[in-house]
N, C-alpha and C positions, 0 to 999 in steps of 0.2 A: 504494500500500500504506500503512496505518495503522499506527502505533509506541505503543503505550498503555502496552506496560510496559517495567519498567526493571529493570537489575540482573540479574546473572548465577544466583548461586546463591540469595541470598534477592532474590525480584522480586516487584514488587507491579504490578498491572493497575489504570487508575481508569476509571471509567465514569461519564455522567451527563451533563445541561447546567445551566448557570446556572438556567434558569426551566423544567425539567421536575419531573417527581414526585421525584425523589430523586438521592442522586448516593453513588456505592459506591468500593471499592478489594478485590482481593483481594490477599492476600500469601500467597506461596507460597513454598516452600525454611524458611520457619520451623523451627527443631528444638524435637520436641519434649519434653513435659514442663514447661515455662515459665511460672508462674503468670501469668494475664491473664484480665483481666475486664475493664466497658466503663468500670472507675470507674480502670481506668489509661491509660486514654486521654485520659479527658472532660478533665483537666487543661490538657491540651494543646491542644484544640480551645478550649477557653472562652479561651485566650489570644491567641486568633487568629479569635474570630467577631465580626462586624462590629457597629454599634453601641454601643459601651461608651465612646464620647465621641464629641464634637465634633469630632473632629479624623482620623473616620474614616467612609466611609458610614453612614448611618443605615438601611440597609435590618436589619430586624430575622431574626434566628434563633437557634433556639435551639443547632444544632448539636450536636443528641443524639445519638449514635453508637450506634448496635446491632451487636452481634458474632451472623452470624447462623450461622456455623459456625468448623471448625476448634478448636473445644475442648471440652476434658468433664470435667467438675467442677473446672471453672478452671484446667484447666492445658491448653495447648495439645497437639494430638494430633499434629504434621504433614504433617496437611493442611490445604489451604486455608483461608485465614480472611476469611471475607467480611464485610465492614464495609458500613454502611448510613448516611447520614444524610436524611432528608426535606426537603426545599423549603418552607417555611411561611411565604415574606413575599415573594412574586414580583409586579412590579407590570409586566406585561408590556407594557402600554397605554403606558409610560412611551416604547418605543419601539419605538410604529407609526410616528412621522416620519422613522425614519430605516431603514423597511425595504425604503427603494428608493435609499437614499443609502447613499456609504461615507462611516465616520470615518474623518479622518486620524488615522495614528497606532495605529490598530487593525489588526487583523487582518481586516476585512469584507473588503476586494479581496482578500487573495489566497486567503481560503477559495472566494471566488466566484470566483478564477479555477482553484483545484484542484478543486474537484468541481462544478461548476456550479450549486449553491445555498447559500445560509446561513442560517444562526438567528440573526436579528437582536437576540434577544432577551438582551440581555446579553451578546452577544458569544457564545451558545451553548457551545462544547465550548471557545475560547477563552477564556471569562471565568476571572477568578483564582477565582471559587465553586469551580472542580475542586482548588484547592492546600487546602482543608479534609482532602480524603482523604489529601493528603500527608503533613498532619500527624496525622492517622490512623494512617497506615501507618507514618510514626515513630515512631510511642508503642508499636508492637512492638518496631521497630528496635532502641529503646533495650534491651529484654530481653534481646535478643542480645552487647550490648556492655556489663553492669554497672560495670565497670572504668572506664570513657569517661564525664567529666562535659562536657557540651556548651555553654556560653554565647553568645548571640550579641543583639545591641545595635544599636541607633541610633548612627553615628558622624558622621553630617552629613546635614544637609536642607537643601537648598536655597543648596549651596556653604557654608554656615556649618556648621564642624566644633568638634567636642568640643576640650576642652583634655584631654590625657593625663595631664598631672600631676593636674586633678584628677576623673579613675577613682574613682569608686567603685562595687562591684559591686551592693553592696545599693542604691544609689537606682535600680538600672535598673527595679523594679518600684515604685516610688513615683510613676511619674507615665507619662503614654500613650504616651508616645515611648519607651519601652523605652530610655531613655537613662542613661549612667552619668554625667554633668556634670549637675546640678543647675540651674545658672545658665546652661548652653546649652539646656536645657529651656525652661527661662523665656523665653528668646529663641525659641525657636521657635515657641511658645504663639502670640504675636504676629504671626510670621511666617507660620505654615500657615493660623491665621482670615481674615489680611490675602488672599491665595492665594485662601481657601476664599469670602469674599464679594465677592472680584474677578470668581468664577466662573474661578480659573486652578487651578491645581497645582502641586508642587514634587518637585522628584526627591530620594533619598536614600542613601547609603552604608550597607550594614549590615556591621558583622564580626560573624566566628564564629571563636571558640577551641575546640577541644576537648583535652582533658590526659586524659591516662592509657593515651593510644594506644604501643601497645607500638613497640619499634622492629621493623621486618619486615612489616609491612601492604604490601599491594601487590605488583603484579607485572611485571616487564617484558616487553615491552615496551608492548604494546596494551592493557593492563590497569594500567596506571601511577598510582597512589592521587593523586594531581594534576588527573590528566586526567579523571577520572572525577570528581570533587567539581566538576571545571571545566563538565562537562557536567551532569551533577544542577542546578548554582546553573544555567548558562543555562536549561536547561530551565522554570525556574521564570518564570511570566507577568511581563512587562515589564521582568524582568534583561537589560542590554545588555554589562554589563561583569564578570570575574572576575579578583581578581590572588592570586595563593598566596603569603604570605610578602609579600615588599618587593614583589612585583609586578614593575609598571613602574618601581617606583623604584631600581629593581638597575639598571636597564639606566644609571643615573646617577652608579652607583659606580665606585671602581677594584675589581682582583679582591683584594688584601686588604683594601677596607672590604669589601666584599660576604662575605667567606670567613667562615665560622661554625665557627673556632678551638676544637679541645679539645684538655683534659686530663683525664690519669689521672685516675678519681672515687677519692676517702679510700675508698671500701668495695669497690672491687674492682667495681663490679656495670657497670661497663662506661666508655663517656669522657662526659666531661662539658663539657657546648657551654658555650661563653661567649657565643654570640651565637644569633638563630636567624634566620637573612634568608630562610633559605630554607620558612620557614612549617614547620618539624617534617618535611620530604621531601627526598629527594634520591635522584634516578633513578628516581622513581618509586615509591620504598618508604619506610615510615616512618623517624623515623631514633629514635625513643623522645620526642622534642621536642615541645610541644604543637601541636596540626595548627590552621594557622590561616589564615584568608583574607579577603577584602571583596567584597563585591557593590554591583556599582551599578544601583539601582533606576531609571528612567525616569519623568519628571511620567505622572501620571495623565494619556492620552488624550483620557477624556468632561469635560470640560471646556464651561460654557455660554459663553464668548466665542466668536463665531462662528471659524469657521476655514473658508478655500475649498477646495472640493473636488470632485469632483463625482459621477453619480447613473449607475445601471446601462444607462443610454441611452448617456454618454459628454456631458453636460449638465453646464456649470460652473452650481453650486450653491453656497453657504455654509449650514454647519452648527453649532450649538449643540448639544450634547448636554445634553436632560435627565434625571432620574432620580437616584437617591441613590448619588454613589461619593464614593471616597478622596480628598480634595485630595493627598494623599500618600502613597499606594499601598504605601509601601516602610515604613509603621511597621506596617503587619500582615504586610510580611513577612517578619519575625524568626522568628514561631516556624515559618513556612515553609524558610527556611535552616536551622533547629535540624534542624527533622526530616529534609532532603534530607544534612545534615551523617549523623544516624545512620544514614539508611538505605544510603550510601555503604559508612562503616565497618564497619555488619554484614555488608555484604558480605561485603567483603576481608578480614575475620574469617575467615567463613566459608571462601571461597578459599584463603587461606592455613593454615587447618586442613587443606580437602581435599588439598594436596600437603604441607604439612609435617609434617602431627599433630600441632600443637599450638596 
Protein backbone atom coordinates (compact mmCIF):
# COMPACT_ATOMS: atom_id res chain seq x y z
CA UNK A 1 0.00 0.00 0.00
CA UNK A 2 1.19 3.72 -0.87
CA UNK A 3 1.18 6.69 1.96
CA UNK A 4 1.18 10.02 -0.37
CA UNK A 5 -0.76 12.19 2.02
CA UNK A 6 -0.31 13.54 5.33
CA UNK A 7 -2.08 15.16 8.04
CA UNK A 8 -5.23 14.41 9.72
CA UNK A 9 -7.76 17.25 9.34
CA UNK A 10 -5.96 19.65 6.92
CA UNK A 11 -3.90 16.84 4.53
CA UNK A 12 -2.26 17.49 1.43
CA UNK A 13 -1.69 14.56 -1.31
CA UNK A 14 1.67 15.03 -3.62
CA UNK A 15 1.83 13.42 -6.92
CA UNK A 16 4.58 13.58 -9.79
CA UNK A 17 8.31 12.23 -10.44
CA UNK A 18 11.48 14.13 -10.72
CA UNK A 19 11.62 13.84 -14.72
CA UNK A 20 7.96 13.47 -15.71
CA UNK A 21 5.49 16.37 -17.01
CA UNK A 22 4.63 17.91 -13.96
CA UNK A 23 4.42 17.24 -10.22
CA UNK A 24 1.17 18.55 -8.04
CA UNK A 25 -0.08 18.47 -4.36
CA UNK A 26 -3.68 18.60 -3.33
CA UNK A 27 -4.67 20.17 0.15
CA UNK A 28 -7.64 19.22 1.45
CA UNK A 29 -9.52 20.13 5.13
CA UNK A 30 -8.46 23.92 4.17
CA UNK A 31 -11.31 26.23 5.76
CA UNK A 32 -12.77 28.31 3.83
CA UNK A 33 -12.85 31.82 2.95
CA UNK A 34 -8.82 32.48 3.11
CA UNK A 35 -7.46 34.85 0.61
CA UNK A 36 -4.83 32.84 -1.71
CA UNK A 37 -3.69 33.38 -4.81
CA UNK A 38 -0.40 31.71 -6.77
CA UNK A 39 1.56 35.00 -5.80
CA UNK A 40 1.21 33.63 -2.08
CA UNK A 41 2.83 30.98 -2.77
CA UNK A 42 5.60 31.75 -5.43
CA UNK A 43 7.55 33.29 -2.47
CA UNK A 44 8.11 30.23 -1.16
CA UNK A 45 8.98 28.11 -3.85
CA UNK A 46 11.57 30.68 -5.43
CA UNK A 47 13.25 30.09 -2.16
CA UNK A 48 13.77 26.70 -2.59
CA UNK A 49 14.17 26.01 -6.49
CA UNK A 50 17.20 24.90 -7.49
CA UNK A 51 19.98 26.86 -9.30
CA UNK A 52 20.23 30.24 -7.68
CA UNK A 53 24.02 29.44 -6.80
CA UNK A 54 26.84 27.50 -6.95
CA UNK A 55 26.47 25.97 -4.14
CA UNK A 56 23.39 24.14 -5.19
CA UNK A 57 22.39 21.80 -8.20
CA UNK A 58 22.20 23.71 -11.38
CA UNK A 59 19.45 21.95 -12.85
CA UNK A 60 17.22 24.86 -13.99
CA UNK A 61 13.21 25.69 -13.04
CA UNK A 62 11.29 27.95 -12.87
CA UNK A 63 8.94 26.46 -10.24
CA UNK A 64 5.75 28.38 -11.26
CA UNK A 65 2.88 27.06 -9.20
CA UNK A 66 -0.76 27.03 -10.60
CA UNK A 67 -3.73 26.83 -8.39
CA UNK A 68 -5.93 24.83 -10.44
CA UNK A 69 -8.99 24.60 -8.09
CA UNK A 70 -10.20 25.11 -4.77
CA UNK A 71 -10.95 28.93 -4.87
CA UNK A 72 -13.18 31.64 -6.25
CA UNK A 73 -12.28 35.13 -6.50
CA UNK A 74 -9.37 34.58 -4.39
CA UNK A 75 -10.41 33.31 -1.60
CA UNK A 76 -10.52 29.60 -0.81
CA UNK A 77 -13.97 27.70 -1.06
CA UNK A 78 -13.13 24.28 0.96
CA UNK A 79 -12.58 22.26 -1.38
CA UNK A 80 -9.73 20.87 -2.65
CA UNK A 81 -6.84 22.92 -3.83
CA UNK A 82 -4.85 21.48 -6.52
CA UNK A 83 -1.53 23.00 -7.16
CA UNK A 84 0.43 22.27 -10.37
CA UNK A 85 4.12 22.95 -11.11
CA UNK A 86 5.67 21.74 -14.76
CA UNK A 87 9.15 19.97 -15.24
CA UNK A 88 11.13 22.31 -17.62
CA UNK A 89 14.85 21.35 -17.26
CA UNK A 90 14.81 17.29 -17.12
CA UNK A 91 18.11 15.85 -18.41
CA UNK A 92 17.02 12.34 -18.27
CA UNK A 93 20.15 10.93 -20.46
CA UNK A 94 22.12 12.09 -17.41
CA UNK A 95 21.13 8.71 -16.07
CA UNK A 96 20.96 5.99 -18.41
CA UNK A 97 24.38 4.41 -16.69
CA UNK A 98 22.93 3.88 -13.98
CA UNK A 99 19.56 2.32 -14.87
CA UNK A 100 20.75 -1.11 -14.31
CA UNK A 101 22.85 -0.02 -11.36
CA UNK A 102 21.97 0.97 -7.79
CA UNK A 103 23.36 4.14 -5.83
CA UNK A 104 24.58 3.64 -2.66
CA UNK A 105 22.83 5.78 -0.52
CA UNK A 106 19.78 6.11 -2.60
CA UNK A 107 16.72 4.69 -2.60
CA UNK A 108 17.15 2.42 -6.14
CA UNK A 109 17.39 -1.03 -4.14
CA UNK A 110 14.80 -0.85 -2.10
CA UNK A 111 12.17 0.64 -4.53
CA UNK A 112 13.23 -2.29 -6.63
CA UNK A 113 12.94 -4.40 -4.10
CA UNK A 114 9.01 -3.14 -3.12
CA UNK A 115 7.57 -3.04 -6.38
CA UNK A 116 9.67 -4.73 -8.68
CA UNK A 117 10.66 -1.77 -10.93
CA UNK A 118 12.12 1.83 -10.63
CA UNK A 119 12.41 5.33 -12.34
CA UNK A 120 15.88 5.61 -12.54
CA UNK A 121 15.55 8.97 -13.51
CA UNK A 122 16.34 11.12 -10.76
CA UNK A 123 15.43 8.81 -8.24
CA UNK A 124 11.68 9.19 -9.71
CA UNK A 125 8.98 9.44 -6.80
CA UNK A 126 12.07 9.43 -4.41
CA UNK A 127 13.83 12.43 -5.62
CA UNK A 128 13.67 15.75 -3.25
CA UNK A 129 11.91 17.56 -6.82
CA UNK A 130 8.60 16.05 -4.85
CA UNK A 131 9.50 18.57 -1.54
CA UNK A 132 8.76 21.75 -4.06
CA UNK A 133 4.87 20.64 -3.58
CA UNK A 134 5.62 20.72 0.13
CA UNK A 135 6.49 23.94 0.02
CA UNK A 136 3.55 24.55 -1.84
CA UNK A 137 1.25 23.17 0.27
CA UNK A 138 2.88 25.23 3.11
CA UNK A 139 2.33 28.47 1.69
CA UNK A 140 -1.53 27.57 2.53
CA UNK A 141 -0.57 26.05 5.61
CA UNK A 142 0.80 29.23 6.71
CA UNK A 143 -3.07 30.95 6.06
CA UNK A 144 -4.33 28.67 8.49
CA UNK A 145 -1.97 29.78 11.30
CA UNK A 146 -1.51 33.81 10.97
CA UNK A 147 -0.55 34.10 14.55
CA UNK A 148 2.78 31.58 13.83
CA UNK A 149 5.81 33.32 12.50
CA UNK A 150 8.14 30.35 11.28
CA UNK A 151 12.16 30.80 10.84
CA UNK A 152 14.30 28.13 10.17
CA UNK A 153 18.26 28.22 9.10
CA UNK A 154 21.41 26.66 8.21
CA UNK A 155 23.19 25.60 11.68
CA UNK A 156 26.03 23.56 10.60
CA UNK A 157 27.44 21.92 7.27
CA UNK A 158 29.76 19.60 7.27
CA UNK A 159 30.33 19.34 11.22
CA UNK A 160 31.31 23.14 11.30
CA UNK A 161 28.58 24.96 13.24
CA UNK A 162 27.38 28.45 13.73
CA UNK A 163 28.55 30.55 16.65
CA UNK A 164 25.04 31.54 18.68
CA UNK A 165 26.37 34.53 20.05
CA UNK A 166 26.64 35.66 16.81
CA UNK A 167 22.73 35.18 15.46
CA UNK A 168 21.61 37.21 13.43
CA UNK A 169 18.32 36.92 11.86
CA UNK A 170 18.49 39.38 9.10
CA UNK A 171 21.82 37.84 7.57
CA UNK A 172 20.05 34.48 7.03
CA UNK A 173 18.80 35.83 3.64
CA UNK A 174 22.19 37.68 2.78
CA UNK A 175 23.96 34.83 1.48
CA UNK A 176 22.84 30.94 0.07
CA UNK A 177 23.26 29.07 3.16
CA UNK A 178 20.33 30.59 4.79
CA UNK A 179 22.80 31.02 7.52
CA UNK A 180 22.58 33.48 10.58
CA UNK A 181 26.71 33.62 11.26
CA UNK A 182 28.07 35.61 8.71
CA UNK A 183 31.79 34.58 9.04
CA UNK A 184 30.55 30.66 9.35
CA UNK A 185 29.07 31.49 5.84
CA UNK A 186 32.39 32.58 4.78
CA UNK A 187 33.63 29.37 5.88
CA UNK A 188 31.44 27.26 4.22
CA UNK A 189 31.69 29.18 0.87
CA UNK A 190 35.02 27.29 0.85
CA UNK A 191 34.02 24.20 2.31
CA UNK A 192 30.95 23.13 0.06
CA UNK A 193 33.17 24.36 -3.41
CA UNK A 194 36.02 22.30 -1.95
CA UNK A 195 33.20 19.06 -1.55
CA UNK A 196 31.55 20.35 -4.77
CA UNK A 197 34.92 19.89 -7.15
CA UNK A 198 36.03 16.82 -5.06
CA UNK A 199 32.94 15.41 -6.61
CA UNK A 200 31.91 14.60 -2.63
CA UNK A 201 29.09 16.31 -0.46
CA UNK A 202 28.56 17.41 3.00
CA UNK A 203 25.61 16.87 5.25
CA UNK A 204 23.92 19.78 7.31
CA UNK A 205 21.86 20.71 10.43
CA UNK A 206 18.85 22.97 9.99
CA UNK A 207 16.74 24.48 12.87
CA UNK A 208 13.28 25.68 12.97
CA UNK A 209 11.70 28.04 15.41
CA UNK A 210 8.22 28.87 15.38
CA UNK A 211 6.75 31.63 18.16
CA UNK A 212 3.30 32.55 18.44
CA UNK A 213 2.12 28.92 18.99
CA UNK A 214 -0.56 29.11 21.51
CA UNK A 215 -0.10 26.80 24.45
CA UNK A 216 -2.66 23.72 23.90
CA UNK A 217 -1.70 22.51 20.22
CA UNK A 218 -1.78 18.80 20.39
CA UNK A 219 -3.12 15.86 21.50
CA UNK A 220 -2.58 12.87 23.50
CA UNK A 221 -1.79 10.54 23.20
CA UNK A 222 -1.19 9.34 19.39
CA UNK A 223 -1.54 12.77 18.13
CA UNK A 224 1.28 14.35 20.34
CA UNK A 225 2.51 17.98 18.57
CA UNK A 226 6.38 16.39 18.81
CA UNK A 227 5.78 13.33 17.33
CA UNK A 228 4.03 14.53 14.45
CA UNK A 229 6.61 17.59 13.59
CA UNK A 230 9.12 14.38 14.20
CA UNK A 231 7.48 12.45 11.56
CA UNK A 232 6.69 15.49 8.86
CA UNK A 233 10.89 16.50 9.23
CA UNK A 234 11.71 12.46 8.71
CA UNK A 235 9.59 12.33 6.05
CA UNK A 236 11.35 14.85 4.25
CA UNK A 237 14.05 13.40 1.46
CA UNK A 238 17.58 12.49 3.13
CA UNK A 239 16.57 13.65 6.82
CA UNK A 240 18.14 11.00 9.14
CA UNK A 241 17.81 12.68 12.23
CA UNK A 242 15.05 14.91 14.43
CA UNK A 243 15.60 16.38 18.08
CA UNK A 244 12.75 18.71 19.74
CA UNK A 245 14.10 21.07 22.13
CA UNK A 246 17.73 19.94 23.78
CA UNK A 247 17.04 16.78 21.93
CA UNK A 248 19.63 14.37 22.74
CA UNK A 249 21.28 16.63 24.74
CA UNK A 250 18.60 16.34 27.70
CA UNK A 251 19.49 12.92 27.85
CA UNK A 252 23.20 14.74 29.32
CA UNK A 253 21.60 16.70 31.92
CA UNK A 254 20.47 16.27 35.45
CA UNK A 255 16.41 16.63 35.98
CA UNK A 256 16.83 20.37 37.30
CA UNK A 257 19.31 21.48 34.43
CA UNK A 258 16.93 19.87 32.06
CA UNK A 259 13.47 21.33 34.15
CA UNK A 260 12.19 24.54 32.35
CA UNK A 261 11.34 26.55 35.76
CA UNK A 262 8.28 29.18 35.97
CA UNK A 263 6.99 31.96 37.38
CA UNK A 264 3.97 33.81 37.87
CA UNK A 265 3.83 36.36 34.55
CA UNK A 266 3.42 40.44 35.83
CA UNK A 267 0.12 40.36 33.70
CA UNK A 268 -1.70 37.50 34.96
CA UNK A 269 -1.84 35.94 31.39
CA UNK A 270 -0.50 32.62 32.51
CA UNK A 271 3.45 31.24 33.84
CA UNK A 272 6.21 32.33 32.57
CA UNK A 273 9.34 29.75 31.48
CA UNK A 274 12.72 30.72 32.20
CA UNK A 275 14.03 28.19 30.33
CA UNK A 276 12.68 26.03 27.29
CA UNK A 277 14.75 22.52 26.98
CA UNK A 278 11.85 21.05 26.00
CA UNK A 279 11.42 22.97 22.58
CA UNK A 280 7.81 24.88 23.47
CA UNK A 281 6.04 20.81 24.21
CA UNK A 282 5.54 18.86 26.97
CA UNK A 283 3.36 15.78 26.66
CA UNK A 284 2.75 16.27 23.64
CA UNK A 285 0.98 19.69 23.72
CA UNK A 286 2.08 23.03 23.30
CA UNK A 287 3.11 24.79 26.34
CA UNK A 288 2.68 28.62 24.61
CA UNK A 289 6.91 28.55 24.29
CA UNK A 290 8.35 28.83 20.89
CA UNK A 291 8.12 25.21 19.16
CA UNK A 292 11.52 24.57 18.06
CA UNK A 293 13.64 21.68 16.67
CA UNK A 294 16.81 20.58 14.35
CA UNK A 295 17.10 18.28 11.53
CA UNK A 296 19.85 16.49 10.21
CA UNK A 297 20.38 16.47 6.76
CA UNK A 298 22.49 13.49 5.10
CA UNK A 299 25.65 14.28 2.38
CA UNK A 300 24.17 14.22 -0.94
CA UNK A 301 24.04 10.46 -2.34
CA UNK A 302 24.85 11.30 -6.21
CA UNK A 303 28.08 12.13 -5.69
CA UNK A 304 30.92 11.56 -8.96
CA UNK A 305 33.71 9.69 -6.63
CA UNK A 306 33.01 6.22 -7.53
CA UNK A 307 31.41 4.22 -4.63
CA UNK A 308 31.10 0.09 -4.81
CA UNK A 309 28.15 -1.25 -5.35
CA UNK A 310 26.54 -3.35 -7.33
CA UNK A 311 23.95 -3.97 -10.46
CA UNK A 312 20.25 -5.77 -10.62
CA UNK A 313 22.01 -9.00 -11.65
CA UNK A 314 23.80 -9.01 -8.05
CA UNK A 315 27.35 -7.95 -10.10
CA UNK A 316 29.91 -5.95 -7.99
CA UNK A 317 30.15 -2.79 -9.90
CA UNK A 318 31.56 0.95 -8.83
CA UNK A 319 29.55 3.82 -9.45
CA UNK A 320 29.83 7.76 -10.06
CA UNK A 321 26.89 9.54 -10.36
CA UNK A 322 26.50 12.10 -12.97
CA UNK A 323 24.18 14.94 -13.52
CA UNK A 324 23.43 18.20 -11.67
CA UNK A 325 22.72 17.99 -7.63
CA UNK A 326 23.36 19.58 -4.23
CA UNK A 327 26.84 19.12 -2.83
CA UNK A 328 24.62 19.91 0.12
CA UNK A 329 21.40 18.99 -0.07
CA UNK A 330 20.39 20.31 3.22
CA UNK A 331 20.78 24.28 2.28
CA UNK A 332 17.59 24.00 0.02
CA UNK A 333 16.07 22.22 2.71
CA UNK A 334 15.17 25.10 4.83
CA UNK A 335 12.21 26.26 3.29
CA UNK A 336 11.31 22.60 3.13
CA UNK A 337 11.34 22.23 7.01
CA UNK A 338 9.42 25.84 7.17
CA UNK A 339 6.78 24.43 5.30
CA UNK A 340 6.55 20.77 6.96
CA UNK A 341 6.80 23.03 10.38
CA UNK A 342 3.27 24.86 9.16
CA UNK A 343 1.70 22.24 7.73
CA UNK A 344 2.16 20.33 11.14
CA UNK A 345 0.74 23.21 13.01
CA UNK A 346 -2.32 23.93 10.93
CA UNK A 347 -3.14 20.91 11.63
CA UNK A 348 -3.25 20.76 15.22
CA UNK A 349 -4.94 24.10 14.83
CA UNK A 350 -7.39 22.61 13.29
CA UNK A 351 -7.68 19.54 15.63
CA UNK A 352 -7.71 21.37 18.49
CA UNK A 353 -10.43 23.61 17.37
CA UNK A 354 -12.47 20.46 16.36
CA UNK A 355 -12.77 19.32 20.16
CA UNK A 356 -12.14 22.48 21.98
CA UNK A 357 -13.76 25.54 19.91
CA UNK A 358 -11.23 27.50 19.97
Amino acid sequence: MSWNTFGRVLRFTTWGESHGPAIGAVVDGCPPGLELAESDIQPFLDARKPGQSRYTTQRREADEVRVLSGTFEGRTTGTPIALQIENTDQRSKDYSQIANTYRPGHADYAYDAKYGLRDYRGGGRSSARETAMRVAAGAVARLVIPEVEILAYVAEIGGDAIDPAAFDAEEIARNPFWCPDAEAAKRWEASVDAARKAGSSLGAVVECVATGVPAGWGAPIYAKLDADLAAAMMGINAVKGVEIGDGFAAARLSGEDNADPMRPAQDGSGPRFEANHAGGIAGGISTGQPVTLRVAFKPTSSILTPVESVNRQGEAVEVSTKGRHDPCVGIRGVPVVEAMMALVLADHRLLHRAQCGA
